[in-house]
C-alpha positions, 0 to 999 in steps of 0.5 A, spaced: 773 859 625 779 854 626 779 848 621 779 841 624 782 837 621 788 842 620 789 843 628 790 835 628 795 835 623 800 838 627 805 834 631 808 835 638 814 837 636 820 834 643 825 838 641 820 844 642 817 841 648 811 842 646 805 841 650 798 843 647 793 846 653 786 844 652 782 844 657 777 851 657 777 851 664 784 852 665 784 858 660 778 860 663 782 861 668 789 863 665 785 870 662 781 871 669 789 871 672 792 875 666 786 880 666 787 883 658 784 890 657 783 894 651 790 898 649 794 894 653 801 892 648 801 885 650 804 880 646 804 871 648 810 867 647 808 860 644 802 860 642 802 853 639 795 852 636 792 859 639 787 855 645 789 862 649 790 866 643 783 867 640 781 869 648 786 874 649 785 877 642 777 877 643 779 881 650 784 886 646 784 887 639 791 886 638 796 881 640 803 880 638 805 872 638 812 869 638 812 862 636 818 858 634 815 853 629 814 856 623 808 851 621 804 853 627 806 860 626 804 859 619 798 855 620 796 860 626 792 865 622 788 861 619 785 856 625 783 863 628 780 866 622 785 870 619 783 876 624 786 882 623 789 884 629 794 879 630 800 880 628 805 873 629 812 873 629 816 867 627 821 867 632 826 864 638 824 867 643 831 868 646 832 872 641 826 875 639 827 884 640 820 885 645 823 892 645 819 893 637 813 891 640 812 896 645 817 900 649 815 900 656 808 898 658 809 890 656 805 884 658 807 878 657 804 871 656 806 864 655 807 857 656 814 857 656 817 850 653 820 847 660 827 846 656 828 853 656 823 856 661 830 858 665 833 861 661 828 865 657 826 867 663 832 870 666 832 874 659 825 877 660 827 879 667 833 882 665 827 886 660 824 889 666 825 897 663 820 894 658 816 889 660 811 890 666 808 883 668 809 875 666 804 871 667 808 865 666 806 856 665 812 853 668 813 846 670 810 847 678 817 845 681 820 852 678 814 856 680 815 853 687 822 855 687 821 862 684 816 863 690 820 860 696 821 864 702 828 864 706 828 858 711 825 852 706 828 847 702 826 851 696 829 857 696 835 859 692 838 862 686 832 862 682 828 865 687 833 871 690 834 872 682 827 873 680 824 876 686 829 882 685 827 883 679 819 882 680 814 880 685 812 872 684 805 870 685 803 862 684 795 864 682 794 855 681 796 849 679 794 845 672 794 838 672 798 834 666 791 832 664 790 839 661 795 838 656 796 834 650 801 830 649 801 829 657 807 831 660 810 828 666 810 833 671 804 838 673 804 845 671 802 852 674 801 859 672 805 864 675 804 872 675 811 876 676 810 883 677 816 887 675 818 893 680 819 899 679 825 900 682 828 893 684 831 890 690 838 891 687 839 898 684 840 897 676 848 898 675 849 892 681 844 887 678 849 884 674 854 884 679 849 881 684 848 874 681 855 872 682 855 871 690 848 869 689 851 863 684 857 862 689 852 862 696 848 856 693 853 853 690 855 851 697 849 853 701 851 848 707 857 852 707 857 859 712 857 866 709 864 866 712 866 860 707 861 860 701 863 868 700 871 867 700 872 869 693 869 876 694 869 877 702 873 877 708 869 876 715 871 883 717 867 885 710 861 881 710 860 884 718 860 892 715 856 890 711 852 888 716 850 880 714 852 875 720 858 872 717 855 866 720 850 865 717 848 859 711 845 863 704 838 859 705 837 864 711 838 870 708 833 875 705 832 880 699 836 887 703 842 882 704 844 879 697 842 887 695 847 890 700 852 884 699 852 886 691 853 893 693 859 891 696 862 888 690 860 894 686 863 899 691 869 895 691 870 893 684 869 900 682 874 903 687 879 898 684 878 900 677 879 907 679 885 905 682 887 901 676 886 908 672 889 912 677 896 909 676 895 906 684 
């Protein structure tokens, strides 16, 4: 059993954006969105005083957790109980290696600290040989833009980016009430399911995040102006995209026929380059 007066010992830390779950209802809700089942790798990403840990483990068996603060790391075990099938990893997760958890198949659970949740989720995308799905706590505003649709405001490189990697589904919201200390802003769950086979093909993902950074960074600008450091008119229309259109408008198979042809065409330069041309 956790021990009381040791899980009130423990200060938010801001640097780690930390923000306690408390509400049972919530993570009631969170394993009901997670469905965790016996022989799954599943590991969770700051685990902070173990409010979803202790479920999830009572689900699985096992679970490997990631947690940046050594204390809480340190302290994790005992306010479960010491149980034998968790296993903590006192990590950054954006450097952490999941590939020595599992080598495929993994699920990935976390209340993401909103100061790297970007970042840290860009680098799980870019695990997708790896990871499996993410059911992600993120400030409500990035789930709404990693779920927007061409056509709306929210719609961009955050969304382009995440949904050629995976499916996003927002399953619901979680009021700051939920937290302590409160945050300021509300938060959502999130589920990613990774593709199997992404909208962009794996040697042009890399690649594609260049005109998709350079469309929204001007997205009021016509494709004609925006792509001008990679593509003449001529191009953008073989390709087979209206030259005319503004970024925000356009889908999934267009940012994956414009970084195939950024792949195509650098690879025909370099081939020249080799060749002498």
């Amino acid at each position: 059993m956790a021990d009381r007066h040791d899980s009130e010992r423990h200060r938010p830390r801001r640097r780690f954006g930390q923000n306690f779950l408390q509400d049972p209802w919530v993570v009631e809700q969170i394993l009901q969105g997670v469905d965790p089942q016996p022989g799954q790798s599943v590991v969770e990403i700051g685990p902070g005083k173990g409010v979803i840990t202790g479920p999830l483990l009572a689900h699985l068996g096992v679970l490997d957790v990631v947690e940046l603060d050594r204390d809480l790391a340190q302290q994790l075990p005992r306010r479960l109980g010491k149980p034998d099938g968790l296993r903590v990893h006192q990590a950054d997760a954006l450097k952490f290696d999941f590939a020595q958890i599992a080598a495929r198949g993994l699920r990935v659970v976390g209340n993401l600290p909103y100061n790297i949740s970007t970042p840290l989720l860009f680098r799980l995308l870019g695990l997708a040989g790896i990871v499996e799905d993410m059911h992600l706590m993120l400030q409500a505003e990035v789930v709404d833009r990693i779920t927007a649709v061409p056509g709306t405001k929210a719609y961009g490189r955050l969304s382009v980016m995440c949904q050629i990697y995976g499916e996003p589904l927002k399953l619901f919201t979680i009021g700051p009430e939920a937290f302590r200390p409160r945050p300021r802003v509300t938060s959502a769950f999130l589920r990613i399911a990774l593709r199997q086979q992404t909208a962009v093909p794996a040697p042009a993902r890399d690649i594609s995040r260049r005109p998709v950074t350079q469309v929204f960074s001007q997205r009021r600008k016509t494709l004609r102006n925006a792509l001008k450091p990679f593509f003449t008119t001529a191009e953008i229309e073989a390709l087979g995209i209206d030259p005319g259109q503004r970024p925000d408008t356009l889908g999934l198979e267009a940012f994956a026929a414009l970084a195939r042809g950024l792949e195509m065409r650098e690879g025909t330069s370099k081939a020249g380059e080799n060749r002498g041309d």
